[in-house]
DSSP file (Angstrom, degrees, kcal/mol; ACC not computed):
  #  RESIDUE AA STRUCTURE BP1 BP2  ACC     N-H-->O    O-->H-N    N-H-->O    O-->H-N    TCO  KAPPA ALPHA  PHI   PSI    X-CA   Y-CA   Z-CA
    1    1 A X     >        0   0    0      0, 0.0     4,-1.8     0, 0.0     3,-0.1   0.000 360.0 360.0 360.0 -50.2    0.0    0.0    0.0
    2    2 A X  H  >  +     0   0    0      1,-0.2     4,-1.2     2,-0.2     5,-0.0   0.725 360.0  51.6 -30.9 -46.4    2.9    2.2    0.9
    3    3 A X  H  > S+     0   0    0      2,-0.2     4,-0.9     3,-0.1     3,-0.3   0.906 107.2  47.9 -39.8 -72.7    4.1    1.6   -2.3
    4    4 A X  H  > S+     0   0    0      2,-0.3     4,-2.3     1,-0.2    -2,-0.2   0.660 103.3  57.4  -4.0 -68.2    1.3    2.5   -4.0
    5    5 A X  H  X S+     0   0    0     -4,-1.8     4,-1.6     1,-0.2    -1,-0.2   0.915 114.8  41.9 -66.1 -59.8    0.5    5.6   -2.4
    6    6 A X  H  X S+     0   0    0     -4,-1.2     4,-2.0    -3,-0.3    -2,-0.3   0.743 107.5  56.3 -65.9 -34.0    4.3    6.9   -3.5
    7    7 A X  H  X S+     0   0    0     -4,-0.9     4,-2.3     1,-0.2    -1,-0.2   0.876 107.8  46.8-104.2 -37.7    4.2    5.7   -6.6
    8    8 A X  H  X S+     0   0    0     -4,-2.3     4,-1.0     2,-0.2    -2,-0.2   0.876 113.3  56.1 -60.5 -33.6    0.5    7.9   -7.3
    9    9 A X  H >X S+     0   0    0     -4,-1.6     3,-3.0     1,-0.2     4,-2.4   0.953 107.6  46.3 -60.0 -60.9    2.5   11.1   -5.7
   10   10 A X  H 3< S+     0   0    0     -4,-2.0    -2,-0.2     1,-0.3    -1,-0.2   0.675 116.2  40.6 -83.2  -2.0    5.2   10.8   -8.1
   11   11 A X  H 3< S+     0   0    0     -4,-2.3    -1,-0.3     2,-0.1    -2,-0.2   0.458 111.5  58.5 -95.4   8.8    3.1   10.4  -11.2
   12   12 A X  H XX S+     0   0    0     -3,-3.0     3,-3.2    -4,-1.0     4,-2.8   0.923 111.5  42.6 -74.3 -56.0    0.8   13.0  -10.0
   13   13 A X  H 3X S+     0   0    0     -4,-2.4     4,-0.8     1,-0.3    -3,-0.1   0.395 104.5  58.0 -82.4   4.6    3.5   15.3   -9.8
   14   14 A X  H 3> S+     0   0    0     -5,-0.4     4,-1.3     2,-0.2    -1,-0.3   0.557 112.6  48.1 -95.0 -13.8    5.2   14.4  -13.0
   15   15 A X  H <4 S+     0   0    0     -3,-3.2     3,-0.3     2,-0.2    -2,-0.2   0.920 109.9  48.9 -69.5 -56.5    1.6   15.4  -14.6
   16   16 A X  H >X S+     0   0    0     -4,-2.8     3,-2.4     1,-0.2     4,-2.4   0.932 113.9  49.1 -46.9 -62.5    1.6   18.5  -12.6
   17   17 A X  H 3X S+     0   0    0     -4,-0.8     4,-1.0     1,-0.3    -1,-0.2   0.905 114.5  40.9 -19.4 -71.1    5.2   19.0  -14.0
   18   18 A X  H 3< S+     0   0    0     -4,-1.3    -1,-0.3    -3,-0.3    -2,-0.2   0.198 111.2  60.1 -86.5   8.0    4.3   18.3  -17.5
   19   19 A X  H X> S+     0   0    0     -3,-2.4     3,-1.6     2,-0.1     4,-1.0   0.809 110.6  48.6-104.6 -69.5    0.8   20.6  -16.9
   20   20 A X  H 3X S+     0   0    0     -4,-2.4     4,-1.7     1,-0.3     5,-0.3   0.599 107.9  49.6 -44.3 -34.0    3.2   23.3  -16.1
   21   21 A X  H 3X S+     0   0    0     -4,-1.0     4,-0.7    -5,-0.3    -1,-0.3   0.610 103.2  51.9-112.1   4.8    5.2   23.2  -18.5
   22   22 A X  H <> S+     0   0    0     -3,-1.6     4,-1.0     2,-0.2    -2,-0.2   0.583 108.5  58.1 -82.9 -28.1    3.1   23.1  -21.4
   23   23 A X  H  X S+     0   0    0     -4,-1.0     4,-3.9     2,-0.1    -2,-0.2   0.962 106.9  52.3 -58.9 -61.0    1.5   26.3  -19.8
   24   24 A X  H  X S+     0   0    0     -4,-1.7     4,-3.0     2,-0.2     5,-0.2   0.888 111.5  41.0 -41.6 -64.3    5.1   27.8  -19.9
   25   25 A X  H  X S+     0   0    0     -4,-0.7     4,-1.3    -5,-0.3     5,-0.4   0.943 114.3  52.8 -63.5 -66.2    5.8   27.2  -23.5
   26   26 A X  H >X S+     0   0    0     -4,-1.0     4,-1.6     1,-0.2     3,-0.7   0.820 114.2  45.0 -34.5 -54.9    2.5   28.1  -24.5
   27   27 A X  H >X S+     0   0    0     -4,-3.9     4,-2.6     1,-0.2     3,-0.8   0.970 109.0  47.3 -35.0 -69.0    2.8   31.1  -22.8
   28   28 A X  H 3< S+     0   0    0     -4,-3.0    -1,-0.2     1,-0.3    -2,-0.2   0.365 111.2  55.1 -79.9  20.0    6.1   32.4  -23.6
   29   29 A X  H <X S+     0   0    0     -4,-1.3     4,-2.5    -3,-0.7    -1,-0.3   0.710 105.6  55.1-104.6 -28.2    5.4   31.7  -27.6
   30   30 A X  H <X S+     0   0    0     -4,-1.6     4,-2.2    -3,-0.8    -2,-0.2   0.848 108.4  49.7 -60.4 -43.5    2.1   34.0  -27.0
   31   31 A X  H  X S+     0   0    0     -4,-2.6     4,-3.2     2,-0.2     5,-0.3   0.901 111.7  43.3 -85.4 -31.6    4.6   36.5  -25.8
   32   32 A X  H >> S+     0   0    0      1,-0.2     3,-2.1     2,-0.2     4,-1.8   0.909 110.0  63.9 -64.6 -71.1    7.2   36.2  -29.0
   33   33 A X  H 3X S+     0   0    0     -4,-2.5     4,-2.2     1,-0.3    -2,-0.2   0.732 113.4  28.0 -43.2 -45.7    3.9   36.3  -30.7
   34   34 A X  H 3X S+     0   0    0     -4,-2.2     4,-4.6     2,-0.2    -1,-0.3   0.915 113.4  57.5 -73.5 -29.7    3.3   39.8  -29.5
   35   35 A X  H <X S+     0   0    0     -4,-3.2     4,-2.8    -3,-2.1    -2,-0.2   0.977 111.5  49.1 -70.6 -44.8    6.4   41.1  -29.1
   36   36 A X  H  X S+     0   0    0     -4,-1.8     4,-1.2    32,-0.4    -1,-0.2   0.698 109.1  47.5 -87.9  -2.5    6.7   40.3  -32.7
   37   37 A X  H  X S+     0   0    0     -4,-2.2     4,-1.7    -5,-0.3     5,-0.5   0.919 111.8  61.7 -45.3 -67.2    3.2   41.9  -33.8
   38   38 A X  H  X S+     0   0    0     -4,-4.6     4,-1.7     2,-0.2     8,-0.3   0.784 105.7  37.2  19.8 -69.7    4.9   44.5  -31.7
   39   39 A X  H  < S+     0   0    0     -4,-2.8     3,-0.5     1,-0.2     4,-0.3   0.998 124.3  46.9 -76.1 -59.7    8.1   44.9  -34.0
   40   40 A X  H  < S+     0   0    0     -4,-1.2    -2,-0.2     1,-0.3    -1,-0.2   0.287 120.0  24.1 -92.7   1.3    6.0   44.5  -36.9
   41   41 A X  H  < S+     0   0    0     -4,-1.7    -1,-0.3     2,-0.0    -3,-0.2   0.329 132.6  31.7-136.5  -7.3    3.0   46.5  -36.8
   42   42 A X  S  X S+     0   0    0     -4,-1.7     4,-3.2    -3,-0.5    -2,-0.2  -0.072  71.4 149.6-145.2  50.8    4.1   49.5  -34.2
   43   43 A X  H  > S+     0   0    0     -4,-0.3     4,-0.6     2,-0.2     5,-0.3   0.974  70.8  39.2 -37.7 -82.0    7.7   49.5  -35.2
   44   44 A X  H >> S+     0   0    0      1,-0.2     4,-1.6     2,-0.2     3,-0.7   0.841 114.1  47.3 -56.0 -35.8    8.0   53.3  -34.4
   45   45 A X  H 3> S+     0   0    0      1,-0.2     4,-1.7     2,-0.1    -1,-0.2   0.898 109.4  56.5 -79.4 -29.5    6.0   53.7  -31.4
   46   46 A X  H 3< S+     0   0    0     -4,-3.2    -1,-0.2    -8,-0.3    -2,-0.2   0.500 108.9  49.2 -76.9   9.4    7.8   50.5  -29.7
   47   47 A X  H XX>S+     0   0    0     -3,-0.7     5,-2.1    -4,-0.6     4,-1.1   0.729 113.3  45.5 -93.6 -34.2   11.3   52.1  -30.2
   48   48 A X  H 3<5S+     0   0    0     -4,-1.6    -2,-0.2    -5,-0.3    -3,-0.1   0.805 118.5  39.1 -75.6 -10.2   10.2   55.2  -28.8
   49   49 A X  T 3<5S+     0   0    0     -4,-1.7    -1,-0.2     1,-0.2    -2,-0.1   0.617 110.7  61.0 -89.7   0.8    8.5   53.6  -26.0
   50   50 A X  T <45S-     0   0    0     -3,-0.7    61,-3.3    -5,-0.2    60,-0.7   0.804 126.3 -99.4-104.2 -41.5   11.5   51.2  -25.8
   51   51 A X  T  <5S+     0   0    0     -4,-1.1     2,-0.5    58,-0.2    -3,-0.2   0.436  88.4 124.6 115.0  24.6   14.2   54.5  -25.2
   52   52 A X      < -     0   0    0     -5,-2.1    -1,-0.2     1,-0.1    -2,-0.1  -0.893  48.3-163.7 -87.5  98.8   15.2   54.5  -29.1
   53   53 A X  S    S+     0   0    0     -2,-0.5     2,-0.3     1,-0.2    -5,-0.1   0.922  72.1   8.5 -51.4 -42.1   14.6   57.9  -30.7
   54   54 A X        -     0   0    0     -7,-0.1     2,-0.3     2,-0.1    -1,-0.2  -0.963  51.4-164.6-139.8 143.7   14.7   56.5  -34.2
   55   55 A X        -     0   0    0     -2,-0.3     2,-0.5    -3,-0.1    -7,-0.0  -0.901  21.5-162.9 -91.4 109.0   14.9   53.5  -35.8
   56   56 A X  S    S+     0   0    0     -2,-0.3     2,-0.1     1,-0.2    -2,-0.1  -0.970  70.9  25.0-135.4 126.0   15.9   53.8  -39.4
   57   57 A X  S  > S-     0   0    0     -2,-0.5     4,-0.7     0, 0.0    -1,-0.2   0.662  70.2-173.3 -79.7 131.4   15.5   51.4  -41.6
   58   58 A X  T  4  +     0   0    0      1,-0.2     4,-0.1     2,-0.1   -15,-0.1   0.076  66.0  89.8-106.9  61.1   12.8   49.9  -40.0
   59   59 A X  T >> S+     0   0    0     -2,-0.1     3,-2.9     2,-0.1     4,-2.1   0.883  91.2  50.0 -91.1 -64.6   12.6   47.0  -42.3
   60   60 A X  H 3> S+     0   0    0      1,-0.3     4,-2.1     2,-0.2     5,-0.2   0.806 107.0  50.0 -62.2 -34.5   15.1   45.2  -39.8
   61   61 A X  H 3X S+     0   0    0     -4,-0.7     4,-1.3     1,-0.2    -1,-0.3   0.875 119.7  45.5 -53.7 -26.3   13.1   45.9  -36.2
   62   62 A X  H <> S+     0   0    0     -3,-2.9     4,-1.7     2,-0.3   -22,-0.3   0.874 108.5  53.2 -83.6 -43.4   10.2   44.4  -38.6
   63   63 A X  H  X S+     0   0    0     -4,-2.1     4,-1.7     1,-0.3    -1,-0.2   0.808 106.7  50.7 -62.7 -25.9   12.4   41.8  -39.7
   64   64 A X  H  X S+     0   0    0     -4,-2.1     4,-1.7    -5,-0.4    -1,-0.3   0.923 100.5  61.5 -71.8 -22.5   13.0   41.1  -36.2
   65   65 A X  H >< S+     0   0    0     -4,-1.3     3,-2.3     2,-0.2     4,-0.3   0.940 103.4  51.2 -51.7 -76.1    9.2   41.0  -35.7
   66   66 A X  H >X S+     0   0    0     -4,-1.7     3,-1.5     1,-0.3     4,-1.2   0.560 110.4  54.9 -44.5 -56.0    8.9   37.7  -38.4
   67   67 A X  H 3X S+     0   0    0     -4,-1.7     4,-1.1     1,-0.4    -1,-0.3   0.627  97.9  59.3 -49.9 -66.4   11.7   36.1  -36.3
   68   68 A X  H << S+     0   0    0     -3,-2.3    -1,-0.4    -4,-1.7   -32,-0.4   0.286 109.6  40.6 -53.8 -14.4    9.8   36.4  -33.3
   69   69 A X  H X> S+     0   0    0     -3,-1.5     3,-1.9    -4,-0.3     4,-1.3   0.735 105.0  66.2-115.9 -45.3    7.0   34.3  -34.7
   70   70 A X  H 3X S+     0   0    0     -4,-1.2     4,-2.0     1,-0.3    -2,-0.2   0.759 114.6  31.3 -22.2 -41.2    9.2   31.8  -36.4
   71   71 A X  H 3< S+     0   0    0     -4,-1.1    -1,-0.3     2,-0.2    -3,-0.1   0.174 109.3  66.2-119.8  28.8   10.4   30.7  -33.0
   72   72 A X  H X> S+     0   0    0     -3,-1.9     3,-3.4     2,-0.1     4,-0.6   0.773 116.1  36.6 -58.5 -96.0    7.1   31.4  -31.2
   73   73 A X  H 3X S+     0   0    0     -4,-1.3     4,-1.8     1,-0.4     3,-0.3   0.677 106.5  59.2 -14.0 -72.0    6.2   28.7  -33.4
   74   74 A X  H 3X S+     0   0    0     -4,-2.0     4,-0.7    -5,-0.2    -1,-0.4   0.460 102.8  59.8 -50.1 -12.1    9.0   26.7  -33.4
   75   75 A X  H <> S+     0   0    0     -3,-3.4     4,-2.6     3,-0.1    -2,-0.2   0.931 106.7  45.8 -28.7 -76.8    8.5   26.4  -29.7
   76   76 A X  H  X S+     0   0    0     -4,-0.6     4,-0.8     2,-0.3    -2,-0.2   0.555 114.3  41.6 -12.7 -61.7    5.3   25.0  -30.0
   77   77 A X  H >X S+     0   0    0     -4,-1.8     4,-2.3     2,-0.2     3,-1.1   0.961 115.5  55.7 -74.5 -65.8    5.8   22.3  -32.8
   78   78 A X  H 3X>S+     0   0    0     -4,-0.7     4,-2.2     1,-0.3     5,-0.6   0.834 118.9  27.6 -25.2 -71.9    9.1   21.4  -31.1
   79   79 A X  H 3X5S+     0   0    0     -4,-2.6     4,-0.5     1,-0.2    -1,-0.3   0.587 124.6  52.7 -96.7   3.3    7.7   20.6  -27.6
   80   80 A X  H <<5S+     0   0    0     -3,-1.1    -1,-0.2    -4,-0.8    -2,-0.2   0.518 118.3  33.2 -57.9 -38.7    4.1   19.6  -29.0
   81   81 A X  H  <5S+     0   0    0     -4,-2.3    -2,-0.2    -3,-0.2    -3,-0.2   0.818 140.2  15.8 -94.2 -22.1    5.3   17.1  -31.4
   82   82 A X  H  <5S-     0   0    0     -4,-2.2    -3,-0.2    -5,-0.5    -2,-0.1   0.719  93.9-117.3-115.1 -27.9    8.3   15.9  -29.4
   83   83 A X  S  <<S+     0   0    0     -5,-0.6    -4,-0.2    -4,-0.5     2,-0.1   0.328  74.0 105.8  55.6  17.4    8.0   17.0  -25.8
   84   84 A X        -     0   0    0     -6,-0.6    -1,-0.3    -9,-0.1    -2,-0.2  -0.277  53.3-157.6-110.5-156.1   11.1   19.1  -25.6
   85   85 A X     >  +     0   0    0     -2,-0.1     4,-1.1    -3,-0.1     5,-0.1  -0.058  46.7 128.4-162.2  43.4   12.0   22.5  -25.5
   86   86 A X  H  > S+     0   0    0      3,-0.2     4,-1.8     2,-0.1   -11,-0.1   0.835  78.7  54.4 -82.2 -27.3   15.5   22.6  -26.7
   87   87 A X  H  > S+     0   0    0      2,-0.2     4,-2.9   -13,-0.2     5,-0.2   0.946 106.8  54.3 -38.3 -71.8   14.6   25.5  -29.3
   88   88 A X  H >> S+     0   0    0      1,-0.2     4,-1.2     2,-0.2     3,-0.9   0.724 117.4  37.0 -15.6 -89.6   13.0   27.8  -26.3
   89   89 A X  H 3X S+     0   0    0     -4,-1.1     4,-2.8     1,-0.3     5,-0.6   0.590 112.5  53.7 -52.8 -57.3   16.3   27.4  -24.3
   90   90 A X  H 3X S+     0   0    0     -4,-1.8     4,-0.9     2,-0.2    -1,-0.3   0.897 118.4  37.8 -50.9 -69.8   18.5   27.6  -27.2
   91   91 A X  H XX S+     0   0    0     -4,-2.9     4,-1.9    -3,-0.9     3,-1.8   0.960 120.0  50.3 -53.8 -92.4   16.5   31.4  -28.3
   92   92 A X  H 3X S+     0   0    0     -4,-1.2     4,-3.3     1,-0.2    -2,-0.2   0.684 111.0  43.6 -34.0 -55.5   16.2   32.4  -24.7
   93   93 A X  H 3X S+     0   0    0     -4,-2.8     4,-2.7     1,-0.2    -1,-0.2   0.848 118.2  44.6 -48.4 -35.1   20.0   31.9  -23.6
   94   94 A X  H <X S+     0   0    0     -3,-1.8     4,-2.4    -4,-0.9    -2,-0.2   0.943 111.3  49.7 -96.9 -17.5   21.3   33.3  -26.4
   95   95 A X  H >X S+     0   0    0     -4,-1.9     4,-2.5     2,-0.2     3,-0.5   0.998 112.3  54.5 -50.8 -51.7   18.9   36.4  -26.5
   96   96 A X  H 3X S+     0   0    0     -4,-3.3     4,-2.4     1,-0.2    -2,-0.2   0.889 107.6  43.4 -55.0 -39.5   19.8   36.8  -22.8
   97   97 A X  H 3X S+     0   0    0     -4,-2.7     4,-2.2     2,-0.2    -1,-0.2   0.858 118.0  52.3 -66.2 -28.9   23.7   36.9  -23.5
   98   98 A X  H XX S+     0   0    0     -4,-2.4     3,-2.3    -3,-0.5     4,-0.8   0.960 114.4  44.1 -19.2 -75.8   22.6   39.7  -27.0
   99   99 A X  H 3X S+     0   0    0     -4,-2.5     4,-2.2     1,-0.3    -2,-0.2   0.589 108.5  54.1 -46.9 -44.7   20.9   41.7  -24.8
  100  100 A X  H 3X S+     0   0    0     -4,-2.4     4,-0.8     1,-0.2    -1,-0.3   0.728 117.2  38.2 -35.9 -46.3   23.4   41.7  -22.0
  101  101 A X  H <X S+     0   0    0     -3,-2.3     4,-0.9    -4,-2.2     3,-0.4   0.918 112.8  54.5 -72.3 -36.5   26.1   42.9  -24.3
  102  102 A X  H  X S+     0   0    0     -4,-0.8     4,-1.8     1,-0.2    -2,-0.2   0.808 100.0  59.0 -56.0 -29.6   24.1   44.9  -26.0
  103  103 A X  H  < S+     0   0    0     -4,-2.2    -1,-0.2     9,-0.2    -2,-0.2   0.942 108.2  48.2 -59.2 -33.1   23.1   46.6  -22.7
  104  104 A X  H  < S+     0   0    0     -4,-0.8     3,-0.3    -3,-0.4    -1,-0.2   0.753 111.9  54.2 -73.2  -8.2   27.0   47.5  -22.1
  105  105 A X  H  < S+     0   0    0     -4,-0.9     2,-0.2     1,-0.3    -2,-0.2   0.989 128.9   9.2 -80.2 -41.2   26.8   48.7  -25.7
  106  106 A X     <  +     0   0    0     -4,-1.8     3,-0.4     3,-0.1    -1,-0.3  -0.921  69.8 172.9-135.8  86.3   23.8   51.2  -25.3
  107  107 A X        +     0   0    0     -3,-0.3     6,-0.1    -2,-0.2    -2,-0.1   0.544  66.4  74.1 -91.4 -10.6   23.0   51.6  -21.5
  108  108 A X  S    S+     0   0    0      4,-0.0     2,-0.2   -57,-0.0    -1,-0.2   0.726  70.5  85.1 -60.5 -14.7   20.5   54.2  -21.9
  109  109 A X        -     0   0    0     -3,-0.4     4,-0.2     1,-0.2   -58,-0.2  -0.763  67.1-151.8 -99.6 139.6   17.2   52.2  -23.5
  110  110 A X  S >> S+     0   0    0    -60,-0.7     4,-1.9    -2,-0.2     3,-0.9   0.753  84.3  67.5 -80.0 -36.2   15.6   51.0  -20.5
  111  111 A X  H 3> S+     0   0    0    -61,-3.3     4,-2.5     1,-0.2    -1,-0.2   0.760  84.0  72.3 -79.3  -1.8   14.2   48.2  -22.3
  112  112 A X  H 3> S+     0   0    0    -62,-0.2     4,-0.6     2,-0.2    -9,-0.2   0.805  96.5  38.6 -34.7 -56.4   17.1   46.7  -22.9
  113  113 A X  H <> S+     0   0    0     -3,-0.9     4,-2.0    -4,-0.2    -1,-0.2   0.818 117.9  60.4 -75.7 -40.9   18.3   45.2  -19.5
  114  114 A X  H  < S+     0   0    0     -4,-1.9    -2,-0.2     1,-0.3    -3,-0.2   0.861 103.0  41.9 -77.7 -31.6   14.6   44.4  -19.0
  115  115 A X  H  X S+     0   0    0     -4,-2.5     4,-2.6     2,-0.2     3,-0.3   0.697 114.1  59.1 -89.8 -14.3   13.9   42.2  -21.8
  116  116 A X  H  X S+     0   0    0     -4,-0.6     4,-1.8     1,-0.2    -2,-0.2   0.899 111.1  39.9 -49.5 -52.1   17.6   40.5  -20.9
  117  117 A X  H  X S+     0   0    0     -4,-2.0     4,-0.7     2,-0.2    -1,-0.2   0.197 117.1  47.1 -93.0   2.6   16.5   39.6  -17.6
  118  118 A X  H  > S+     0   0    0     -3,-0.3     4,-1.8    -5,-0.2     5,-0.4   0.686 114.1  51.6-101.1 -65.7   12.6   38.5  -18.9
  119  119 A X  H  X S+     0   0    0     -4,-2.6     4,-2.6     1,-0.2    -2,-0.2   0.849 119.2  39.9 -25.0 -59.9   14.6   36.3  -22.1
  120  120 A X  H >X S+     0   0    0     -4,-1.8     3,-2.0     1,-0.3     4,-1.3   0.850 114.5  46.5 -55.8 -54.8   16.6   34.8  -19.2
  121  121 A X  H 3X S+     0   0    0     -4,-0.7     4,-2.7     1,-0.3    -1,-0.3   0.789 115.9  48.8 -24.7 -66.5   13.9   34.2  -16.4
  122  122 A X  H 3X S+     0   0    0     -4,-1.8     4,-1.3     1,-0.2    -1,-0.3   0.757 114.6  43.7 -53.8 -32.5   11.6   32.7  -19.0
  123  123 A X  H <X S+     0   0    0     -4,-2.6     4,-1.0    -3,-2.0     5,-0.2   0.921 119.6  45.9 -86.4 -39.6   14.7   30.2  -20.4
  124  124 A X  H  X S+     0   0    0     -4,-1.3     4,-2.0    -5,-0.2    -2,-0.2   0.830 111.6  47.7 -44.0 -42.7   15.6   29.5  -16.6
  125  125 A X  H  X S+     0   0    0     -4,-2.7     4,-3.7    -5,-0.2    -1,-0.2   0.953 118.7  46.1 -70.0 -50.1   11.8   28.8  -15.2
  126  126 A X  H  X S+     0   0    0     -4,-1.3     4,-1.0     1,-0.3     5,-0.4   0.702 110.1  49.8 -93.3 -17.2   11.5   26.5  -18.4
  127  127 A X  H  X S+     0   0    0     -4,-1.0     4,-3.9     2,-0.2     3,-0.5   0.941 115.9  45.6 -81.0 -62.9   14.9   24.6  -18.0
  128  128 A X  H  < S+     0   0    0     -4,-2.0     4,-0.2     1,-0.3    -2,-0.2   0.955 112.3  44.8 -58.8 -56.7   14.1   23.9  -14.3
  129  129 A X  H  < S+     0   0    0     -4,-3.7    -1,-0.3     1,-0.1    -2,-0.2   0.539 115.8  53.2 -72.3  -1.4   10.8   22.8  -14.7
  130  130 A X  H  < S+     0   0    0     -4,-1.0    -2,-0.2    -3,-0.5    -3,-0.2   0.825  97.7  63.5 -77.0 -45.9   12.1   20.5  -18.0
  131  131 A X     <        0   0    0     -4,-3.9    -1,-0.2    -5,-0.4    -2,-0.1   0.499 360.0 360.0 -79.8  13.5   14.8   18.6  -16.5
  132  132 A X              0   0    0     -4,-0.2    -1,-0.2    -3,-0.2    -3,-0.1   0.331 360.0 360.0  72.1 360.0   12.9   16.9  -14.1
């Protein structure tokens, strides 16, 4: 019975796990999904809100937009068809190391440092709760 009883904990909580982390991806591809509506449809007002006076040409902030739904996606079929998330982590680690440099590069736009530290959080949260 003892048995039993542990053995129902720990595949409750590997559901719970895997509930959670389906939330997670789904979420953070809903947020590339915006951020890259975002880029691509209020290109100029999200630079200015961003601490960017100008962005000129803004075909590449735009470009970044399609990018941002490419691996929104690719999140999505990756851990839907397979059950991983090595794409996420892959995009999230290496945005956080961009941004970081890019924050020493241009330390005035605020949103820099802040979307560094969201990229990471989100790649961290998803990392912890994957490796089980």
């Amino acid at each position: 019975m003892v048995g039993a009883t542990g053995d129902s904990r720990v595949l409750k909580s590997q559901d719970n796990r895997r509930r959670l982390e389906r939330w997670l991806v789904v979420l953070i591809a809903i947020h590339s999904y915006a951020v890259g509506a975002g880029l691509i449809f209020l290109t100029e007002f999200g630079a200015r809100m961003g601490g960017w006076e100008e962005v000129v040409p803004l075909f590449f902030a735009r470009q970044a937009g399609v990018f941002h739904f490419l691996v929104a996606t690719a999140y999505l079929l990756e851990y839907f068809r397979h059950g991983t998330v090595t794409m996420l982590l892959i995009t999230k680690s290496t945005a956080f190391v961009f941004l970081s440099a890019m924050w020493l590069i241009e330390p005035g736009i605020w949103i820099i440092p802040l979307s560094a530290v969201g990229d990471g959080l989100m790649g961290l949260v998803v990392w912890l709760v994957h490796r089980r």
